[in-house]
C-alpha positions, 0 to 999 in steps of 0.5 A, spaced: 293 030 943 288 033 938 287 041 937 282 044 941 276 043 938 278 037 935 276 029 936 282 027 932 289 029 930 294 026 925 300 023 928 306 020 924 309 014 925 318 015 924 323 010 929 318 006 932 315 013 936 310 017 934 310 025 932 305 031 933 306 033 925 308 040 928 314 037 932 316 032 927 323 036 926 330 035 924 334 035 931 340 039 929 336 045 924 329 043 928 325 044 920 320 042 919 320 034 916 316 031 911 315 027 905 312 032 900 319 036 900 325 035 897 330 035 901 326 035 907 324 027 909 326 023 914 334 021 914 335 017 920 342 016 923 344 013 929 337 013 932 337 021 930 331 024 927 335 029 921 334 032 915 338 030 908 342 036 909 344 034 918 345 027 915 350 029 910 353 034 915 355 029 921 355 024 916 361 028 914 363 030 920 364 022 922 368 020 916 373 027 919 373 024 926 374 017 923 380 019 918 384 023 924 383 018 929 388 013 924 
C-alpha cells in the first residue's frame, strides 16, 4: 500500500515475494536490507530472508549441529 498522500510505493522483489522497503529486514537481527550497504544485501538461506552476518552465524550453527551429530 502506498503512503498516505501518495498514488505509488516502491516494493522489492526477494524469494518470489514482495516487500514494503521498510520491512525488507534480516529475520534474526531484523535490519534493515539493502543492496547499497556492504554487508547488508539479501543472503537467503533455506527459504530465510538474512543478512550476511545471520547467514554466516546459522551457517556456522548448521556445520556445529552436523559435526556433533556424526
Amino acid at each position: 500500500m502506498p503512503d498516505p498522500g501518495q498514488e505509488e510505493t516502491v516494493r522489492i522483489v526477494a524469494m518470489d515475494k514482495s516487500f514494503h522497503v521498510d520491512c525488507y529486514r534480516c529475520e534474526d537481527c531484523k535490519c534493515q536490507l539493502s543492496s547499497e550497504v556492504e554487508g547488508r544485501g539479501c543472503y537467503p538461506l533455506d527459504d530465510h530472508i538474512l543478512c550476511k552476518n545471520c547467514n554466516a552465524k546459522r551457517i556456522q550453527a548448521l556445520t556445529t549441529k552436523m559435526a556433533t551429530d556424526l
